[in-house]
C-alpha positions in Angstrom: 133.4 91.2 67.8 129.7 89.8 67.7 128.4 87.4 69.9 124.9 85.8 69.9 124.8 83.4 72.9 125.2 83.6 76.3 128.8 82.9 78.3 129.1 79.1 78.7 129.7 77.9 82.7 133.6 78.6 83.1 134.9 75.1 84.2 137.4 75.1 87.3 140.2 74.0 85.0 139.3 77.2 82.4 139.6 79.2 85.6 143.2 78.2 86.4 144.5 78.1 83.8 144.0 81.8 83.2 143.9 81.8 86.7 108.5 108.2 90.5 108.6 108.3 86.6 110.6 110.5 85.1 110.8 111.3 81.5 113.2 112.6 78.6 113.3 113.4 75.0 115.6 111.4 73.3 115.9 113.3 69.5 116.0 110.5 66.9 113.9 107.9 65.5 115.3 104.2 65.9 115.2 102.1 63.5 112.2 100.2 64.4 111.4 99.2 60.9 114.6 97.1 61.0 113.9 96.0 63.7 110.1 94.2 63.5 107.8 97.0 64.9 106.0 94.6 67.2 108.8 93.1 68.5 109.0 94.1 72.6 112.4 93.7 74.1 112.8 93.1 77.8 116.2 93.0 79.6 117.8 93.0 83.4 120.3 95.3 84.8 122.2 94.5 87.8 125.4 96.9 88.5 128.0 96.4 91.5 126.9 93.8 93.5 130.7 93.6 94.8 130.7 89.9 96.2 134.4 90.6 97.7 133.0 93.3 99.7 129.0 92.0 101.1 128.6 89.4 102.9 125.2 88.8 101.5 126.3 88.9 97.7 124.6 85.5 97.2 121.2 86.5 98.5 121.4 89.3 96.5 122.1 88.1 93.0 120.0 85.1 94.0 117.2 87.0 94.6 118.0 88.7 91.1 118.0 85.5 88.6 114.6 84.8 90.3 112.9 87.6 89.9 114.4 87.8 86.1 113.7 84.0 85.6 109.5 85.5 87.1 109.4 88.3 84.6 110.9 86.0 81.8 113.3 88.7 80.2 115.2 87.9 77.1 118.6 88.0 78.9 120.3 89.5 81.7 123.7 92.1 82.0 125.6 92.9 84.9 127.3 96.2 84.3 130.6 95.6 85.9 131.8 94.7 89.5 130.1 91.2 90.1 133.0 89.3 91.7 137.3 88.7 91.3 138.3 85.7 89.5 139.1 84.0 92.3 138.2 80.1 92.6 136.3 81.0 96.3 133.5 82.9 94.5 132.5 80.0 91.7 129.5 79.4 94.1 128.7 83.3 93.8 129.3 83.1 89.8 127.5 79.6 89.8 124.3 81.0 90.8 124.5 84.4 88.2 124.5 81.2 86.1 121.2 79.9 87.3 119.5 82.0 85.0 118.6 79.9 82.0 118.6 82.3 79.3 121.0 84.3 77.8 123.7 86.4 80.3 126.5 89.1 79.4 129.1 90.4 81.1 130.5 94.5 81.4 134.4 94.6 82.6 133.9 96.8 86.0 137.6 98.5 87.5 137.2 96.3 90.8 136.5 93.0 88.9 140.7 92.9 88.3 141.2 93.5 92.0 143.3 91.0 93.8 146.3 91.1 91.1 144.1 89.9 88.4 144.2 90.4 84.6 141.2 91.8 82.4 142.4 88.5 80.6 141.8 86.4 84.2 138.7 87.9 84.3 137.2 87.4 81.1 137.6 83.7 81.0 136.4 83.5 84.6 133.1 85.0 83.2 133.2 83.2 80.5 133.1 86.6 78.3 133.5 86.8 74.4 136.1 89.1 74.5 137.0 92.6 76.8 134.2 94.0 74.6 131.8 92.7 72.2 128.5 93.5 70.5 125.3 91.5 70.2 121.8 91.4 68.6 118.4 90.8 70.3 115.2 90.8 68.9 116.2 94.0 66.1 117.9 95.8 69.0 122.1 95.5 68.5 123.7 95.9 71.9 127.5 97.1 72.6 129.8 96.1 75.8 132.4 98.1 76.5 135.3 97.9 78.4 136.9 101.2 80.0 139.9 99.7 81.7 142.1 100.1 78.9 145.7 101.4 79.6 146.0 104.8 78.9 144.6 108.8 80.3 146.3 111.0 82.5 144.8 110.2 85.8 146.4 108.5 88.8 144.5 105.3 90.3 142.0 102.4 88.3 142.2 103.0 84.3 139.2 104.9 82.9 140.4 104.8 79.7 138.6 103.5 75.7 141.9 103.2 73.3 141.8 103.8 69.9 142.1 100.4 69.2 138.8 99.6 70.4 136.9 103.2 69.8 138.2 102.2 65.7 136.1 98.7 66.4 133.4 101.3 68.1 133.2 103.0 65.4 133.0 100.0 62.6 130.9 97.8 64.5 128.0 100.8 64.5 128.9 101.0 61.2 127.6 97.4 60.3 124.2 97.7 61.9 121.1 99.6 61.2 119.6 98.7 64.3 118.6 100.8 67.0 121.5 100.5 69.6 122.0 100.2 73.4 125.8 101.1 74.7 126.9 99.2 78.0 129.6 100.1 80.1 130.7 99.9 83.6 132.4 103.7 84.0 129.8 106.4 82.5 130.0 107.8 79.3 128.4 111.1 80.1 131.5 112.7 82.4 135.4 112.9 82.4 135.0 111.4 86.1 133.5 108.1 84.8 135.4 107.4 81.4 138.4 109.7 81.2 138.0 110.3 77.3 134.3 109.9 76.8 134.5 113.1 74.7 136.2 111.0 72.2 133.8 107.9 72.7 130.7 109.7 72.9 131.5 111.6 69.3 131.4 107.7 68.0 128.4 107.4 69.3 126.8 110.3 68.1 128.2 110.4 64.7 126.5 106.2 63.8 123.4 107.3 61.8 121.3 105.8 59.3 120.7 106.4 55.5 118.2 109.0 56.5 120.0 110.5 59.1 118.1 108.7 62.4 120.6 108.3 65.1 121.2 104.7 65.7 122.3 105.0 69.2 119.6 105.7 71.5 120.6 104.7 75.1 123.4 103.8 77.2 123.5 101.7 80.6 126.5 102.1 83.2 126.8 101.5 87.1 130.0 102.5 89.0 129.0 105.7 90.9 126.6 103.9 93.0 124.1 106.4 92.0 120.5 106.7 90.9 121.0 109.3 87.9 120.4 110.4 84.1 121.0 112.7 81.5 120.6 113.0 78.3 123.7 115.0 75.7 122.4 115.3 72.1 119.9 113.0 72.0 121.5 110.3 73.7 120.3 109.1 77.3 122.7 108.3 79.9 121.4 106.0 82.6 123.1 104.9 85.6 121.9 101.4 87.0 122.7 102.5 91.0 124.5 99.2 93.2 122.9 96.1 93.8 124.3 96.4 97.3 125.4 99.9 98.9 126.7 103.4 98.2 130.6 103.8 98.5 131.7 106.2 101.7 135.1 105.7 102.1 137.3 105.6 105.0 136.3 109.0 106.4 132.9 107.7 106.9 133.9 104.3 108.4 130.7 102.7 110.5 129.0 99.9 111.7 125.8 98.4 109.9 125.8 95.0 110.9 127.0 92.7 113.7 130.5 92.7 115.0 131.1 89.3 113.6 130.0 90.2 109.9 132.3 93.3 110.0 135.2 91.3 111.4 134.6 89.0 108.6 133.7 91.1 106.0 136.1 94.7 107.2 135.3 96.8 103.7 131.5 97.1 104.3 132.3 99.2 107.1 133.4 102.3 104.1 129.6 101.2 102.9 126.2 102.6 103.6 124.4 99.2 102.7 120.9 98.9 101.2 118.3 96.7 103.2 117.5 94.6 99.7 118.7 93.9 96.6 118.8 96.7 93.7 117.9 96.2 89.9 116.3 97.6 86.9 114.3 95.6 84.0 114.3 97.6 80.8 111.5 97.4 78.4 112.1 98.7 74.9 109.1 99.1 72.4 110.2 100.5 68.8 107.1 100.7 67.5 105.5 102.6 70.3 109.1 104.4 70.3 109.4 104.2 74.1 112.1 102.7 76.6 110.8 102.1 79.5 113.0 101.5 83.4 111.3 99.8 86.0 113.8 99.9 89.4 113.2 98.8 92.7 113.1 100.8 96.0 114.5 99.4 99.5 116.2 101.4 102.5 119.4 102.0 104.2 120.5 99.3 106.7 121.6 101.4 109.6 122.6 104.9 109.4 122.1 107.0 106.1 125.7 108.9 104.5 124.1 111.9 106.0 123.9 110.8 109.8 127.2 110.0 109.2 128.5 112.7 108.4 128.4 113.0 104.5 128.4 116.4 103.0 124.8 116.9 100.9 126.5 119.3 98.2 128.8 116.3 97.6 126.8 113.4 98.5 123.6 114.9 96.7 120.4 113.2 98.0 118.4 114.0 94.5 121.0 111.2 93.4 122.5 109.3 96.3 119.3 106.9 97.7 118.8 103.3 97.8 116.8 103.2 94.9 116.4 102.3 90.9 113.8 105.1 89.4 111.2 104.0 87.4 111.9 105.9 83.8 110.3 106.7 80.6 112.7 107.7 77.8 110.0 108.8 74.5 112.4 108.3 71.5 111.0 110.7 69.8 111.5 111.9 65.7 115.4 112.6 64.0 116.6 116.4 64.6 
């Protein structure tokens, strides 16, 4: 499914009735002729801001439209985990929809929590469809959603169907623009999306006439973690939280006041960041570079280390409240 305008404000009666710079070499040559070779594309990222969970949500994604409305970017994405579709967080949702130009919206696992539906959830955005494909200035973008029924594993779905990896695989088909894969779970391990073998050979196997691979990038959040790789040719980014890394129970601690914790019991599994993380992604076909600028903030209170956190598990190369700044050189066909 293609879609080429932003979600329209979900209306309350919508709602209930469905109740340092780092570098890689990325080994293909988009399709920048296609595309307009002076055309500059600039985008926001903001992954798991988890408004069920912080009691500073608002702030946060407030902070993010205005900084996004400052560096005028063509449109924003959140990459999954914004906010249930309950009717208490419209204000929340009301001011992601402050931005005034065009805003998409990645299916995260935690966005169902509560007893809701992917269905719920999708009209509460105001979303397309589960997942859905877009064009932008010569670049052709894909959503997907990886909560589909199905895998082996115990716990939230981390699953692509065939159903939807057979519209993957068309929809790349139909374009011979460079592409851009979102999704909430990564693509680049079996502990992100359960069968992203399967997805990633999609991926890998849309080419051009003369053989340039189309898709050169793809965004995620989930892990709460500042981290990228690149598997034939394709770079895997990971958009860390807007808001805090995961701990768990183990680690349970105090960051804030009593009365925000009383209020607001789940941060306490949370090592929260002092301000608000995001990335704006910059991509130039005719230089043939895609450029991440992140942000940089702190912990509030005590670090997953003084805690307690194990560093072989809890890496600190990875695990820090920060965006890195990246340069990905998409560089000539193999």
């Amino acid at each position: 499914m293609s879609v080429t305008t932003r979600d329209e404000a979900a209306s309350r009666r919508s709602f209930l009735k469905a109740a340092s710079a780092c570098s890689a070499a990325c080994l293909l040559r988009p399709s920048a002729a296609a595309a307009g070779e002076d055309a500059i594309l600039r985008f926001g990222l903001i992954a798991d801001v988890h408004q069920d969970i912080m009691h500073d949500a608002i702030p946060r994604i407030r902070a993010f439209v205005a900084a996004m409305e400052e560096e005028k970017v063509d449109f924003v994405c959140h990459l999954g985990d914004l906010c249930w579709p309950h009717e208490r967080n419209l204000p929340f949702l009301n001011e992601w929809r402050k931005f005034t130009g065009p805003r998409y919206h990645t299916l995260g696992n935690h966005d169902m929590d509560g007893g809701f539906t992917r269905e719920q959830t999708v009209a509460f955005y105001g979303m397309p469809h589960k997942h859905y494909s877009f064009d932008v200035k010569g670049v052709h973008f894909v959503v997907l959603d990886g909560n589909e029924p199905g895998g082996k594993r115990k716990g939230y779905k981390r699953h692509i169907a065939a159903e939807q990896r057979k519209w993957l695989a068309e929809d790349l088909a139909k374009t011979a623009l460079s592409t851009i894969v979102f999704s909430h779970q990564p693509l680049d391990t079996g502990s992100g999306i359960e069968n992203c073998d399967a997805v990633r050979k999609i991926l890998e196997k849309a080419t051009t006439e003369d053989g340039a691979r189309k898709v050169v990038a793809c965004f995620c959040g989930h892990f709460h973690d500042d981290y990228m790789t690149t598997i034939n040719g394709i770079s895997y980014i990971r958009i860390n939280s807007a808001s805090n890394y995961w701990l768990g129970q183990p680690f349970q601690h105090e960051s804030y006041s009593k009365e925000i914790h009383e209020k607001f019991p789940w941060i306490c599994n949370t090592a929260p960041y002092k301000d608000p993380l995001w990335a704006v992604v910059e991509v130039d076909l005719a230089k043939g570079n895609l450029t991440v600028k992140g942000r940089e903030t702190e912990w509030v209170g005590p670090s997953p280390w003084e805690v307690g956190a194990d560093e072989k598990r809890i890496p600190r190369t990875r695990v820090a409240p920060k965006v890195s700044n990246r340069v990905i050189h998409l560089g000539a066909k193999g």
